[in-house]
PAPAMAR-10439 format. One line per 3 residues: number of its first residue (from 1); their letters; for each residue x, y, z of N, C-alpha, C. Coordinates in pm, whole numbers, plus 50000, padded with zeros to 5 digits. Atoms other than C-alpha are relative to their C-alpha. Example, Ala and Ser with C-alpha at 12.3 -4.5 7.8 and 13.67 -1.06 7.14 Angstrom:
// PAPAMAR-10439
1 = as = 50089/49881/50000/51230/49550/50780/50090/50120/50000 | 49918/49881/49994/51367/49894/50714/49923/50109/50073
//
This chain:
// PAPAMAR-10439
1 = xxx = 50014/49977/49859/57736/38009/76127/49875/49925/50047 | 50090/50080/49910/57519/37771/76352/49928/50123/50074 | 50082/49910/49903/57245/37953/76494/49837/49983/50010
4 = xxx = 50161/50019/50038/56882/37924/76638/49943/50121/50005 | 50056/49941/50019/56673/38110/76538/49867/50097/50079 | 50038/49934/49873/56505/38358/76776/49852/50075/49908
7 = xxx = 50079/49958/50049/56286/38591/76542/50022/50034/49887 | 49951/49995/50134/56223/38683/76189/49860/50120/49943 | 50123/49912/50090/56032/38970/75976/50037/50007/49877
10 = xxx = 50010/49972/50147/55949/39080/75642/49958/50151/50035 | 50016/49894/49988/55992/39443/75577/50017/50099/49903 | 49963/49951/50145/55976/39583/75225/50101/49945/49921
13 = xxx = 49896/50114/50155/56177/39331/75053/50107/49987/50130 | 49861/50003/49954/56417/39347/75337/49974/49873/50117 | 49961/50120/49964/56456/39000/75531/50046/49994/50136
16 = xxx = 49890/50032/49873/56574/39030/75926/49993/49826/50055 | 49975/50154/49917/56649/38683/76092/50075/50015/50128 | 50006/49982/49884/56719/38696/76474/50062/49867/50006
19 = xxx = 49943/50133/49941/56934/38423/76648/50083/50027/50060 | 49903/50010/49828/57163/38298/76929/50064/49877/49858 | 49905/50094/50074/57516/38163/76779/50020/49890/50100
22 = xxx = 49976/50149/49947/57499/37773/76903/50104/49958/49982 | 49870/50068/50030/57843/37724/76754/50053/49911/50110 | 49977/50054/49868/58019/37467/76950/50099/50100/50046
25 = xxx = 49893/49895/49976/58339/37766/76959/49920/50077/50096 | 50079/49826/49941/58049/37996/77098/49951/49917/50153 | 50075/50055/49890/57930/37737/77346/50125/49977/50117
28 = xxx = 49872/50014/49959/58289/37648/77442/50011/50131/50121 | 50006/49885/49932/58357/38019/77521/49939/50021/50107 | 50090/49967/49877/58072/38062/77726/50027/49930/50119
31 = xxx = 50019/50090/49920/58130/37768/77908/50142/50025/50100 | 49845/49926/49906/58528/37897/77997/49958/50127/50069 | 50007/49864/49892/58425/38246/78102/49838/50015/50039
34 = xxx = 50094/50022/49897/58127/38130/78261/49882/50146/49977 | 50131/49896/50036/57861/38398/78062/49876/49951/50008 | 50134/50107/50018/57585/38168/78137/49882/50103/49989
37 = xxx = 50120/49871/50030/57251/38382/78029/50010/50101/49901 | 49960/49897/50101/57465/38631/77814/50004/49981/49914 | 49942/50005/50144/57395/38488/77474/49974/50124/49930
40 = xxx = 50028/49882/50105/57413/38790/77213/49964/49947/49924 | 50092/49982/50143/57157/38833/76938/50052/50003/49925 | 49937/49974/50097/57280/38836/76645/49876/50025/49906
43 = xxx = 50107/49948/50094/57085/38990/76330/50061/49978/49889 | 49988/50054/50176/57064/38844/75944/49923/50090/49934 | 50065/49904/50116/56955/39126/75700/50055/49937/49841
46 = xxx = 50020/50023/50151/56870/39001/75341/49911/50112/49913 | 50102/49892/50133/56761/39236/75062/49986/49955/49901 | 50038/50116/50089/56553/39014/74840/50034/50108/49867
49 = xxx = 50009/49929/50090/56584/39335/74602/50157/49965/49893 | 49826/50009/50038/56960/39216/74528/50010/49878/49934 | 49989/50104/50072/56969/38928/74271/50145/49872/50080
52 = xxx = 49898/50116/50011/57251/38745/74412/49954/49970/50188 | 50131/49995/49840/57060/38809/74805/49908/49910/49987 | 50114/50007/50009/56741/38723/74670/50032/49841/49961
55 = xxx = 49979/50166/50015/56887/38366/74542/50053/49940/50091 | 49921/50112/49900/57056/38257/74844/49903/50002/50068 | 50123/50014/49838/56759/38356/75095/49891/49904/49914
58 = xxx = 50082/50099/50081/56548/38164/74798/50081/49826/50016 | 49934/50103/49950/56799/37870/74836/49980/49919/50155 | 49983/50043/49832/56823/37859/75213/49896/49960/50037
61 = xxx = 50111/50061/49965/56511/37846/75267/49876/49884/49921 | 50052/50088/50059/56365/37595/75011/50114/49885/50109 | 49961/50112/49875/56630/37348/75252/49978/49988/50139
64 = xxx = 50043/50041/49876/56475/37420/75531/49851/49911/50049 | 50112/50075/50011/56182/37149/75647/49898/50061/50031 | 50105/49956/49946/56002/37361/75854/49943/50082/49903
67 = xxx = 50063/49919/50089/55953/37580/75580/49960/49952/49828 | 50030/50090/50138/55841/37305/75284/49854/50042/50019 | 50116/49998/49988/55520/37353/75177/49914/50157/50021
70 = xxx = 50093/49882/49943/55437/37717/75271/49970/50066/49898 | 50044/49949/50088/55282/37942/75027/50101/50127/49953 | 49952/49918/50020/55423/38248/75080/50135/50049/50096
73 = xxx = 49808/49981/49916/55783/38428/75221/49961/50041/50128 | 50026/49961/49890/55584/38538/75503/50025/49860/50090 | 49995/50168/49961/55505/38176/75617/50094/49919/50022
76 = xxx = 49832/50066/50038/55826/38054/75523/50077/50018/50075 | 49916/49906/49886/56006/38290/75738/49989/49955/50105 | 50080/50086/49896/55749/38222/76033/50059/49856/50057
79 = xxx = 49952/50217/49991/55818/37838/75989/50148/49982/50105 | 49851/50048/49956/56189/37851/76048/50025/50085/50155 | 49986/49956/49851/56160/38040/76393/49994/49866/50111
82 = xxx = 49999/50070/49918/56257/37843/76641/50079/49855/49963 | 49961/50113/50073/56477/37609/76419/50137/49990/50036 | 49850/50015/50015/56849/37537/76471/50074/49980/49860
85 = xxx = 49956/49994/50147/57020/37606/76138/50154/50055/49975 | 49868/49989/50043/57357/37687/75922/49940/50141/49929 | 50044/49888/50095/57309/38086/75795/50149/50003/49952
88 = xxx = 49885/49951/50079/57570/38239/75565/50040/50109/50127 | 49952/49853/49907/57786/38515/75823/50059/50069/49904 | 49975/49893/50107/57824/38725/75495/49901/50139/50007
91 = xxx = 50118/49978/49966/57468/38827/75577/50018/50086/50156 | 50029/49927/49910/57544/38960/75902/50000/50090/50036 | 50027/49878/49976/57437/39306/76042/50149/50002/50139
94 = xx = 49962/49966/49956/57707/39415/76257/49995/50089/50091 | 49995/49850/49891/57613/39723/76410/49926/49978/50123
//
């Protein structure tokens, strides 16, 4: 899922990521029923505590540029705010 990235925390191992779906399907939509302003949030919860979690949010974000170089997952996180990116929608919070 195409999406930029709006906001992001660290919260006991647990990972939120904040974003607006850029898809072109999502842009399309908007653009037929004329929601101009109404993008919905969408929310990425990772639980680094989960070995097979903890390697994809370790993955994802070693390919992201903004986040080369940073020390720690705080930083890292930080970095990619404000980035236009590809997340997994396996990851996504629903409720």
């Amino acid at each position: 899922m195409l999406i930029e990235i709006t906001a992001a925390r660290i919260q006991e191992g647990i990972i939120e990521i904040y974003g607006i779906d850029v898809s072109e399907e999502n842009l399309q939509r908007m653009e037929r029923s004329r929601d101009d302003g109404v993008e919905q949030e969408i929310q990425f919860l990772f639980d680094t505590r989960d070995s097979r979690t903890y390697g994809y949010i370790r993955r994802w974000l070693k390919t992201q540029k903004a986040a080369r170089g940073k020390e720690t997952w705080g930083s890292a996180v930080q970095a990619v705010v404000g980035t236009i990116t590809e997340v997994s929608g396996r990851y996504r919070n629903w409720e």
